[in-house]
C-alpha positions as CSV (number, residue, x, y, z in Angstrom):
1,X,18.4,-4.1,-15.5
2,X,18.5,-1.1,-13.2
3,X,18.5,1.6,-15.4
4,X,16.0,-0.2,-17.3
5,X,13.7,-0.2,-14.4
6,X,14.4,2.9,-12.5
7,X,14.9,4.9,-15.5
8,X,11.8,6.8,-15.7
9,X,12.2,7.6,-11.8
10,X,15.4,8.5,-12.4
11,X,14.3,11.2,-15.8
12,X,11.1,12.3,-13.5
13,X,13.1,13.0,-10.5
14,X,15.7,15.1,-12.7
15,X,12.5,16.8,-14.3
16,X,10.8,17.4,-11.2
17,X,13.6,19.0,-9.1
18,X,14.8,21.4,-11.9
19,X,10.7,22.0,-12.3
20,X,11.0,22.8,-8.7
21,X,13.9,25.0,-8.5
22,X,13.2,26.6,-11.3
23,X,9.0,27.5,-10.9
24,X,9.0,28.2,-7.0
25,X,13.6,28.6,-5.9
26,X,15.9,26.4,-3.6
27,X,13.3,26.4,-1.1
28,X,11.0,24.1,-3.3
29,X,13.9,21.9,-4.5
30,X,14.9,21.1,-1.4
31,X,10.9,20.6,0.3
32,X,10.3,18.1,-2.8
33,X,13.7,16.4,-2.3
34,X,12.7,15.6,1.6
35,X,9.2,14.9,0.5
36,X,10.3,11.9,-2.0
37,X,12.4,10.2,0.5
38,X,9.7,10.5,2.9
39,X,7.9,8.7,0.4
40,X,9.8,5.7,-0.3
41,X,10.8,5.4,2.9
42,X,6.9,5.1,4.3
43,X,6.1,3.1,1.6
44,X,9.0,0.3,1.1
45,X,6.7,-2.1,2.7
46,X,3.9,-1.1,-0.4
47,X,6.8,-2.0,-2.7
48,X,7.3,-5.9,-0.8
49,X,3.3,-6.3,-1.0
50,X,3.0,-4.9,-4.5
51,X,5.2,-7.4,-6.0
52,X,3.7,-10.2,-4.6
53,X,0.7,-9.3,-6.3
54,X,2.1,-7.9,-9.2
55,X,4.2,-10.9,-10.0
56,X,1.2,-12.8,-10.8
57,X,0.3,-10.4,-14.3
58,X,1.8,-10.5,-17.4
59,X,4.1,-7.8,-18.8
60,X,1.2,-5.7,-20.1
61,X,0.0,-5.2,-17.1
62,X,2.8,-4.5,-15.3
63,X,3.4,-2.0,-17.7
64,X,0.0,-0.7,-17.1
65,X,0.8,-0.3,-12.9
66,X,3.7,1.6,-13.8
67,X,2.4,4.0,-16.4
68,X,-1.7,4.3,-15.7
69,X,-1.1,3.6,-12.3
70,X,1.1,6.2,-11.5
71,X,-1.0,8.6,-12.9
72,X,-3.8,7.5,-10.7
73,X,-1.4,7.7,-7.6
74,X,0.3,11.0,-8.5
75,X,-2.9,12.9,-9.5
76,X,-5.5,11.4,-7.8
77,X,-3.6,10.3,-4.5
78,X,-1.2,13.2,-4.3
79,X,-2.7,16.3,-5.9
80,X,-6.7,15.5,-6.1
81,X,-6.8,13.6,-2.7
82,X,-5.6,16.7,-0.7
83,X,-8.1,18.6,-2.7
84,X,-10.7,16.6,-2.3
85,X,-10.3,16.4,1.7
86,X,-10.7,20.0,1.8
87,X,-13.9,20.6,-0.3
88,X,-15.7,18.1,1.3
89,X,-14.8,19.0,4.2
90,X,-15.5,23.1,4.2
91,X,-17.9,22.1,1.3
92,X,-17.1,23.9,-1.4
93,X,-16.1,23.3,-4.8
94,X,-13.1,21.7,-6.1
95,X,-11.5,25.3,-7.4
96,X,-12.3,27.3,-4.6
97,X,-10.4,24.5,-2.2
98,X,-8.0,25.1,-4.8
99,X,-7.8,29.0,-4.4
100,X,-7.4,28.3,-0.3
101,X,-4.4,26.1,-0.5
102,X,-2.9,28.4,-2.5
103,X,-4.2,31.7,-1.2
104,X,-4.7,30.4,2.4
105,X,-2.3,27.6,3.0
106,X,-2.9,27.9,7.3
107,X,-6.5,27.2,7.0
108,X,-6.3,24.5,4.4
109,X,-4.0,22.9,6.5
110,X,-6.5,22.9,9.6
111,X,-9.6,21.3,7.3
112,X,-7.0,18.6,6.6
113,X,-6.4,17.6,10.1
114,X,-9.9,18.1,10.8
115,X,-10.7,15.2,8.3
116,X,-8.2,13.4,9.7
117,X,-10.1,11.0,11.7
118,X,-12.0,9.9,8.8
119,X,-9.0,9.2,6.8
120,X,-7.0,7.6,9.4
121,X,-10.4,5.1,10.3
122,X,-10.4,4.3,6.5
123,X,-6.9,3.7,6.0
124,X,-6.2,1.8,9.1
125,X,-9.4,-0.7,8.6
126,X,-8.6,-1.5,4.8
127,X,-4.4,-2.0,5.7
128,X,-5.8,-3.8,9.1
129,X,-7.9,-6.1,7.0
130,X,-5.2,-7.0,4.8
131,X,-2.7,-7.8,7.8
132,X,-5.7,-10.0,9.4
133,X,-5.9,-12.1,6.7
134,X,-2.0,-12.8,6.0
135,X,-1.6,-14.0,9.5
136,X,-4.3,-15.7,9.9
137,X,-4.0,-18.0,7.1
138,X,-1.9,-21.1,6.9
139,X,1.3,-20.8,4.7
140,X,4.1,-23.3,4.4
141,X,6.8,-21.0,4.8
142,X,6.3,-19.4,8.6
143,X,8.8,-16.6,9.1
144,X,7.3,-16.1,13.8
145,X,6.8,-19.8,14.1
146,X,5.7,-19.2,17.7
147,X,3.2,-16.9,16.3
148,X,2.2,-18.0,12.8
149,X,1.6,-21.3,13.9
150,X,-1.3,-20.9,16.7
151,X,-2.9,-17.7,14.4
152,X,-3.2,-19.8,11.4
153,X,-5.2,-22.3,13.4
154,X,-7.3,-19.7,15.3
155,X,-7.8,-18.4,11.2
156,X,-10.2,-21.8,10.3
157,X,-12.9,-19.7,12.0
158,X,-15.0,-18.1,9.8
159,X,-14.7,-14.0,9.2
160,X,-12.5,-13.8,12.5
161,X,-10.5,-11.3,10.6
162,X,-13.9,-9.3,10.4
163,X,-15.1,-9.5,13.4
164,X,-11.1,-8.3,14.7
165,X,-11.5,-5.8,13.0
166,X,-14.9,-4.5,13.8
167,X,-13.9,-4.6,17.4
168,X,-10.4,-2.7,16.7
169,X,-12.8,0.0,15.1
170,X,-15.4,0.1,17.8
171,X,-12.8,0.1,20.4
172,X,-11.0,3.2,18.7
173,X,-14.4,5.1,18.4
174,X,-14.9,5.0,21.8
175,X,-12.1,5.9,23.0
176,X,-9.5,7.9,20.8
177,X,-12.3,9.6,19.2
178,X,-13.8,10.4,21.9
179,X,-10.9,11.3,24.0
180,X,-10.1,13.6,20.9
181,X,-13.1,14.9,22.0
182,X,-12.9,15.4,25.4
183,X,-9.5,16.7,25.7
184,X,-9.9,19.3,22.3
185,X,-13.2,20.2,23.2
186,X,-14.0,19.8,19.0
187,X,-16.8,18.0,17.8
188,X,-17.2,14.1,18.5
189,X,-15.6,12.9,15.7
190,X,-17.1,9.0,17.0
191,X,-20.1,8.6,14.5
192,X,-17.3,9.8,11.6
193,X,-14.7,7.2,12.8
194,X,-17.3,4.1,12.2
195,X,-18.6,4.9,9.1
196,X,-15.4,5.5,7.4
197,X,-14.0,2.8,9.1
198,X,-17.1,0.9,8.0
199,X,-15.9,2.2,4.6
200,X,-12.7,0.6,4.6
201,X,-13.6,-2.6,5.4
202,X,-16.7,-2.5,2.8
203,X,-13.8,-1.0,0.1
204,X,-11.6,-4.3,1.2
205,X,-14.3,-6.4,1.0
206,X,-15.4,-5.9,-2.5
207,X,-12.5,-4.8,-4.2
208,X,-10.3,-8.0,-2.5
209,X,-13.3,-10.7,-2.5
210,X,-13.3,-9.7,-6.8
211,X,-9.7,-10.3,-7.5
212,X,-9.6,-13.2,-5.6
213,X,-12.9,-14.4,-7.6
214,X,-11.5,-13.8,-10.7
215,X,-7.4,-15.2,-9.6
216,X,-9.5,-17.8,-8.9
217,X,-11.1,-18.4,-12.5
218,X,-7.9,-17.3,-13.9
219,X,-6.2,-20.7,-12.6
220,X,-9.2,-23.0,-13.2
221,X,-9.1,-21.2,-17.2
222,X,-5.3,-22.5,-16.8
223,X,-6.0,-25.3,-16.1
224,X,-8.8,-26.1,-18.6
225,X,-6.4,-24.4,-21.3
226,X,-3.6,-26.7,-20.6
227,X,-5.9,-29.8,-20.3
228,X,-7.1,-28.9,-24.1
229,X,-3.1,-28.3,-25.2
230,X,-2.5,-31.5,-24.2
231,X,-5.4,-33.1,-26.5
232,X,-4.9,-30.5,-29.1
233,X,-1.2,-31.6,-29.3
234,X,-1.8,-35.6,-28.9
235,X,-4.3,-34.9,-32.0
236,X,-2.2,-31.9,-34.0
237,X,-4.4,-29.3,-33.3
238,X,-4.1,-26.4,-31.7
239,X,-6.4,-24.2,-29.6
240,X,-6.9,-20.6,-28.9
241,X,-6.5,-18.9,-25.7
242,X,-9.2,-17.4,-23.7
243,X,-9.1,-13.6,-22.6
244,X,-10.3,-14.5,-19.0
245,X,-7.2,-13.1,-18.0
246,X,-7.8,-9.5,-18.8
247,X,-10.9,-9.5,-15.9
248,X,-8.4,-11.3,-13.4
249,X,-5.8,-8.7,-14.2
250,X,-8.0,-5.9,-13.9
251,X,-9.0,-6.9,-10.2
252,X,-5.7,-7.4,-9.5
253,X,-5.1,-3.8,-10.8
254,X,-7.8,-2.4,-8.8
255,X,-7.2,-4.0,-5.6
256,X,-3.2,-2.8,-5.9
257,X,-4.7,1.4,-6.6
258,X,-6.9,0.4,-3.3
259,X,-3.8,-0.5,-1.7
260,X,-1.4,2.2,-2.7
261,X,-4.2,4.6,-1.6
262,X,-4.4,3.4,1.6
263,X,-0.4,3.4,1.8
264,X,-0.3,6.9,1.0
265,X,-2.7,7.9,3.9
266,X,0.3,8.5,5.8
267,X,2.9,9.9,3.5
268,X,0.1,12.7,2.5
269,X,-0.8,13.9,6.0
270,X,3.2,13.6,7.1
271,X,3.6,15.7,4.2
272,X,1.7,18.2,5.5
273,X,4.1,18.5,8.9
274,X,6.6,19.6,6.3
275,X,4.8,22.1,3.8
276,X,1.5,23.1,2.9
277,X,2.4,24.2,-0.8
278,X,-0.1,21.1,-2.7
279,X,2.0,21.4,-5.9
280,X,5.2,20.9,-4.2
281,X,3.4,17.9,-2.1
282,X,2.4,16.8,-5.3
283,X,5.3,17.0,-6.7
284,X,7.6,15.0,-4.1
285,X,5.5,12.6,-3.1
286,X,4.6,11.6,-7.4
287,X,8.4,11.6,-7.3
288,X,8.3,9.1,-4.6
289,X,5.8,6.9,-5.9
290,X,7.4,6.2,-8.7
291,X,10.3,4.5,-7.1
292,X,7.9,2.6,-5.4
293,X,6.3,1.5,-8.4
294,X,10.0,0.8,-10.1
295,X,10.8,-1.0,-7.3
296,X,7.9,-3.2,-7.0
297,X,8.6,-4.2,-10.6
298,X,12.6,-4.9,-9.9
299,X,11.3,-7.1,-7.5
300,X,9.1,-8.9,-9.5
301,X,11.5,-9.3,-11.9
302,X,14.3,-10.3,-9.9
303,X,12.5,-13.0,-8.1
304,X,13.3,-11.3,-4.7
305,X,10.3,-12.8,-2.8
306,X,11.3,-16.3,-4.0
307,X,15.0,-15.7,-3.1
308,X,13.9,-13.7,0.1
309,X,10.8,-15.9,1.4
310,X,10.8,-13.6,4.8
311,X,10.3,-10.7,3.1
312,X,6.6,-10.8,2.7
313,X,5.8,-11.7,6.4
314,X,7.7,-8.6,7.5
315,X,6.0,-6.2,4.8
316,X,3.2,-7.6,5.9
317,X,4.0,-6.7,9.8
318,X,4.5,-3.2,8.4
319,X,1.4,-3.1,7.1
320,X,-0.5,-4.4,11.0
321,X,1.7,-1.8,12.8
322,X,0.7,1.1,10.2
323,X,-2.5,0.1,10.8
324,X,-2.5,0.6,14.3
325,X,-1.0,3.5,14.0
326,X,-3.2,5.6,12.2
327,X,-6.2,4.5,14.8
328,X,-3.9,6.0,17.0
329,X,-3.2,9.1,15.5
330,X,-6.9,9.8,15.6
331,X,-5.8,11.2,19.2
332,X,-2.7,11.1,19.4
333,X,0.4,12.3,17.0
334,X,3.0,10.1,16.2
335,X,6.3,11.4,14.2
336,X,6.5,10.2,10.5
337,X,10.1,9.2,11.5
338,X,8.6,6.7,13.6
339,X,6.2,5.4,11.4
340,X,8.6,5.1,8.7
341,X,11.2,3.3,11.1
342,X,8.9,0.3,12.0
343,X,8.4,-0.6,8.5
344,X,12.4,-0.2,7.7
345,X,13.0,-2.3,11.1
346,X,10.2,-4.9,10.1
347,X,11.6,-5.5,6.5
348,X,15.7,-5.3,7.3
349,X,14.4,-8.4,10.4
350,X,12.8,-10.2,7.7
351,X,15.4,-9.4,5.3
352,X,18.6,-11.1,7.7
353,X,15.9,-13.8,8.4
354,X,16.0,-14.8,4.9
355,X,19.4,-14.5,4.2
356,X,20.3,-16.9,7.7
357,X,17.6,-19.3,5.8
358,X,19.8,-19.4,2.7
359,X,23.0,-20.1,4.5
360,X,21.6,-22.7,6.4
361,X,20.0,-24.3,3.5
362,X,23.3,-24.3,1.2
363,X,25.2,-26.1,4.2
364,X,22.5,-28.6,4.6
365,X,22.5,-29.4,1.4
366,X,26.2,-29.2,0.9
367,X,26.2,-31.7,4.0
368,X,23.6,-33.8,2.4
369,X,25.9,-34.0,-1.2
370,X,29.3,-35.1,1.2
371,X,27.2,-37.5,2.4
């Protein structure tokens, strides 16, 4: 099962080191070796989200995530993404920002972090937005029952998790942006901070309020579909299935590329503390993100979430402290290793959490059989 799984991560990350070692020396293998781990280790948490989206399409779709998707992540995310930073930001073309991160790897590197605030604002409101609404909403498993309880009844007011979020964003405008500002002496970045914060929520917004429209449809065509199996089989008939579920899937498959994107915010800049070579960045954070897709499928396939209902809640905690941090690195910087630690910490808690639940529940009910 885990060969079958991980193999392609396992043939691509053979490929791409000897591609590495081969094309550029040592020095490259060993760059894109550091840059995958950095990778999966940001990006666990994606994994734990992933799956319990991904768990709700069929097998074709799943094997779209891992084969399309990763092509969207790797090229567009990891190679195109960087890019793209860069020529909007000097404003030139796509091949002359190009021809500077090869030619002038010092000066690409300072139009990245100038466009930093703009990708941090995006990032954090889009992750923020999808923290707000898990915590806000009332589930019947509660990992923090001294904090789920009193947010899910706060969460019966309408678009509180927008209007949290809209002050998070104003608050950081006004002061890490302009703090940036003050103390740097560069260019207010405030007026960029809101509207690609603005952005992100709008991106969240759309692309989350259509998959949930159409996993909504979905259930009410599964419904209808089962009702007419019944009849069809109390009469001998049978009936055809309708493709509704190709537009639910395709949401679903949307709103997960939003989602990765967002993820890898952080993974692409922290890249950056560690090389400024784009093919090599490229290169070991695709490498990375393949894991993550594989093991967003293993645990979809394995039934981890069901077996490890805490899991979720912490990923999910992950996601609200990742947020927060990248409205805080508008000013300030704060280590990879760090960011990377809280969502490790967050997961392992909810992890044991899980695994106390089990125990407990197999004595109660061992107690309750004796009984």
């Amino acid at each position: 099962m885990v060969l079958k799984t991980f193999g392609w991560s396992f043939a691509i990350t053979a490929l791409g080191l000897a591609f590495a070692a081969w094309q550029w020396g040592w020095e490259a293998f060993g760059i894109v070796l550091i840059l995958s781990v950095l990778e999966i280790s940001l990006s666990f948490d994606n994994a734990v989200v992933n799956a319990g989206i991904l768990k709700k399409m069929n097998a074709f779709w799943q094997k779209i995530f891992l084969t399309i998707g990763v092509l969207i992540a790797v090229f567009g995310m990891r190679l195109v993404f960087p890019v793209a930073i860069v020529a909007i930001s000097a404003k030139v073309g796509p091949i002359e920002a190009v021809n500077l991160a090869l030619d002038e790897p010092a000066k690409y590197e300072a139009l990245v972090t100038d466009a930093h605030p703009a990708i941090a604002a995006f990032g954090g409101m889009f992750l923020l937005m999808i923290f707000l609404d898990f915590i806000f909403e009332d589930r019947d498993i509660k990992w923090l029952h001294w904090l789920e309880r009193p947010l899910a009844k706060l969460g019966k007011v309408d678009m509180l998790s927008v209007c949290i979020a809209l002050i998070a964003l104003l608050v950081t405008a006004m002061t890490f942006a302009t703090e940036a500002h003050t103390s740097t002496g560069h260019a207010d970045k405030s007026a960029t901070v809101l509207l690609a914060g603005v952005a992100g929520l709008i991106t969240y917004l759309i692309v989350g309020g259509l998959s949930s429209y159409f996993e909504d449809k979905l259930e009410e065509e599964e419904e209808r579909e089962h009702e007419e199996e019944e009849k069809a089989k109390a009469e001998g008939k049978q009936v055809s299935a309708v493709g509704l579920a190709g537009k639910a899937a395709f949401f679903l498959f949307l709103y997960l590329e939003v989602l990765d994107a967002s993820f890898s915010f952080d993974g692409v800049i922290g890249a950056f503390a560690i090389t400024n070579h784009i093919f090599w960045m490229a290169l070991g954070l695709g490498i990375g993100a393949m894991y993550v897709r594989s093991l967003t499928v293993y645990l979809v396939r394995e039934g981890t979430l069901d077996d490890y209902v805490y899991l979720e809640h912490g990923a999910h905690y992950a996601i609200g402290a990742l947020a927060l941090i990248l409205l805080v690195t508008i000013q300030h910087e704060i280590s990879e290793v760090i960011t990377g630690l809280i969502g490790v910490v967050l997961i392992a808690a909810s992890f044991w959490s899980s695994v106390r639940r089990n125990k407990r529940m197999e004595l109660e009910e061992a107690a309750t059989a004796k009984a």
